[in-house]
C-alpha positions as CSV (number, residue, x, y, z in Angstrom):
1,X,-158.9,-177.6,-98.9
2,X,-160.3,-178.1,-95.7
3,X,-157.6,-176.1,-93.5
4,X,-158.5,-173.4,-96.0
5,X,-162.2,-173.8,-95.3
6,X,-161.8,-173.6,-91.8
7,X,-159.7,-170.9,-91.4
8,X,-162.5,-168.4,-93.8
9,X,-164.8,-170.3,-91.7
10,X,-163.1,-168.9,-88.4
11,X,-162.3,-165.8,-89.6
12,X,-165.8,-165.0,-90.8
13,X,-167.0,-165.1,-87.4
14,X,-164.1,-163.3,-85.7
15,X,-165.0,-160.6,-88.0
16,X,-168.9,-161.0,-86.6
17,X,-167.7,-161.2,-83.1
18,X,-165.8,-157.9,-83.4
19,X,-168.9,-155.8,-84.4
20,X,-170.9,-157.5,-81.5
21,X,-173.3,-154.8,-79.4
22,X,-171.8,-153.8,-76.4
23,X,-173.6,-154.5,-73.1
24,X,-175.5,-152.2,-71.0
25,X,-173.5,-149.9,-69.8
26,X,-173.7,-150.4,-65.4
27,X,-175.2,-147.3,-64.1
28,X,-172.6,-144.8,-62.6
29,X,-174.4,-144.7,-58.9
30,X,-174.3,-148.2,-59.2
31,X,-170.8,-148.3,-60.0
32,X,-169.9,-146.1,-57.1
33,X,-171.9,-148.5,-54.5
34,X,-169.8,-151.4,-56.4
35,X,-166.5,-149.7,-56.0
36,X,-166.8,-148.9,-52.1
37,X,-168.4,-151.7,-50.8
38,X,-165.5,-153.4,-49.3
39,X,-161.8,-151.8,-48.5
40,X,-160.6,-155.8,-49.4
41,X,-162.3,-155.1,-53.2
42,X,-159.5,-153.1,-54.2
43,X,-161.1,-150.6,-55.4
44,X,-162.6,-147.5,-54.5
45,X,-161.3,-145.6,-51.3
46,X,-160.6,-147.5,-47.9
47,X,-159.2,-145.5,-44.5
48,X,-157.4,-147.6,-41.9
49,X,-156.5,-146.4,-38.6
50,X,-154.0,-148.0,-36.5
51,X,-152.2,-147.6,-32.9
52,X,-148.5,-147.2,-33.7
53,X,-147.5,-144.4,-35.9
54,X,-146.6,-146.2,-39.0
55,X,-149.2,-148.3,-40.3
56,X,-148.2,-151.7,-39.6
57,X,-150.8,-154.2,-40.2
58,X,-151.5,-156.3,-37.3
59,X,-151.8,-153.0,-35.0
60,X,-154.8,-151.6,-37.2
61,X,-157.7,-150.4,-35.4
62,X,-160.5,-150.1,-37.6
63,X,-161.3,-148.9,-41.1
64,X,-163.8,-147.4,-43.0
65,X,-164.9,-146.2,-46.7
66,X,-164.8,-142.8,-46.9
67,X,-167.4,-140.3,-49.1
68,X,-167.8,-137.0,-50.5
69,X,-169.6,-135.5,-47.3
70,X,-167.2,-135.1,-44.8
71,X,-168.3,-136.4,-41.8
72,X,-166.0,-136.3,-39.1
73,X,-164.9,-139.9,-38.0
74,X,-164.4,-139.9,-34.0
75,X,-162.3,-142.3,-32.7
76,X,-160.6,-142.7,-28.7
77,X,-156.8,-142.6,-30.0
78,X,-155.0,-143.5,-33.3
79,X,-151.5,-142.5,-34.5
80,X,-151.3,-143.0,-38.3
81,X,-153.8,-143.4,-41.2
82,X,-153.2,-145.6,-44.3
83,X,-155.0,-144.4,-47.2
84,X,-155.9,-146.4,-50.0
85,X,-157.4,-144.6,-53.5
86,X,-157.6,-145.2,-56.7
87,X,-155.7,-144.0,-59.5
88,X,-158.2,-142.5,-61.0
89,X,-159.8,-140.3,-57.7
90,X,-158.1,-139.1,-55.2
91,X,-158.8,-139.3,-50.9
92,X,-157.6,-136.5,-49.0
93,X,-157.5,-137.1,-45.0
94,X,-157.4,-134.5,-42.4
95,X,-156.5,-135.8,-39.0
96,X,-157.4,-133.2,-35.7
97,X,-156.3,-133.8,-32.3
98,X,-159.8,-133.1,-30.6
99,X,-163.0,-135.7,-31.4
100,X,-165.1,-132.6,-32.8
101,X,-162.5,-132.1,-36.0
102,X,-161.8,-128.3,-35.3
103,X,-157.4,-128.9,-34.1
104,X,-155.9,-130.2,-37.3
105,X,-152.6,-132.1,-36.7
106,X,-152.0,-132.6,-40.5
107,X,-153.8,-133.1,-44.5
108,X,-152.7,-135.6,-46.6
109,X,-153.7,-133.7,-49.8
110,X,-155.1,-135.6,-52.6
111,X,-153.4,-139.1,-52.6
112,X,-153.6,-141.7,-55.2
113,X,-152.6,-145.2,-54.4
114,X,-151.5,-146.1,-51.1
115,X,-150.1,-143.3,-48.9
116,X,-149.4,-143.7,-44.9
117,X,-149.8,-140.5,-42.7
118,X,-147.1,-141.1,-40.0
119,X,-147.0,-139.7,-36.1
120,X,-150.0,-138.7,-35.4
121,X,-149.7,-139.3,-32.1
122,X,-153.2,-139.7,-30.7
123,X,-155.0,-138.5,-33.2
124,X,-159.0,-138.4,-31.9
125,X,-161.1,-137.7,-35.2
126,X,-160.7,-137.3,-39.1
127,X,-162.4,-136.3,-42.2
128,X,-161.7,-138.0,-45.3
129,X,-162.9,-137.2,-48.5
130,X,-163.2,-139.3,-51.7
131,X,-164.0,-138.8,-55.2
132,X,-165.0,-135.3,-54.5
């Protein structure tokens, strides 16, 4: 009798927990900010930049979190770009041979995920766009 009460006991409040309120929803420019803030999070969109033409780790350069406003990153020499994305919205990366973005080498199109543009050769600049 009292495994019986218990278990109606239990279930009672399972029932109660599944109709709780939701929370607050988190504001969506908030959410952005959240996403982007670091290219270790995950999440988001994250350029690295790196001095052999394959993207191997320990020779990375820099990196940065790319936006909607393509600005046109300058940078003295790099030869490939990793791209990192989410599933959800794309990162497409232009990489130009000059440091004023006007002789395009190559476009990544929209990638999703992790995508490596190879042989760039000296690359000087890049625009990037995310979530656009």
């Amino acid at each position: 009798m009292q495994i019986r009460a218990a278990l109606l006991f239990l279930l009672g409040n399972a029932a109660t927990m599944a109709y709780a309120t939701p929370a607050e929803p988190v504001p969506e420019d908030v959410a952005d900010l959240q996403v982007r803030a670091s290219c270790e999070s995950g999440g988001g969109a994250c350029v690295r930049y790196f001095s052999d033409g394959g993207c191997t780790g320990e020779l990375e350069l820099g990196n940065y979190q790319p936006t909607c406003d393509g600005n046109c990153f300058q940078f003295s020499s790099f030869s490939s770009i990793e791209i990192e994305s989410s599933v959800i919205f794309g990162t497409d990366c232009i990489a130009y041979s000059d440091t004023n973005c006007q002789n395009e080498i190559t476009d990544s199109g929209n990638q999703h995920g992790e995508h490596c543009m190879t042989n760039l050769n000296g690359a000087q600049s890049m625009i990037c766009y995310y979530k656009c």
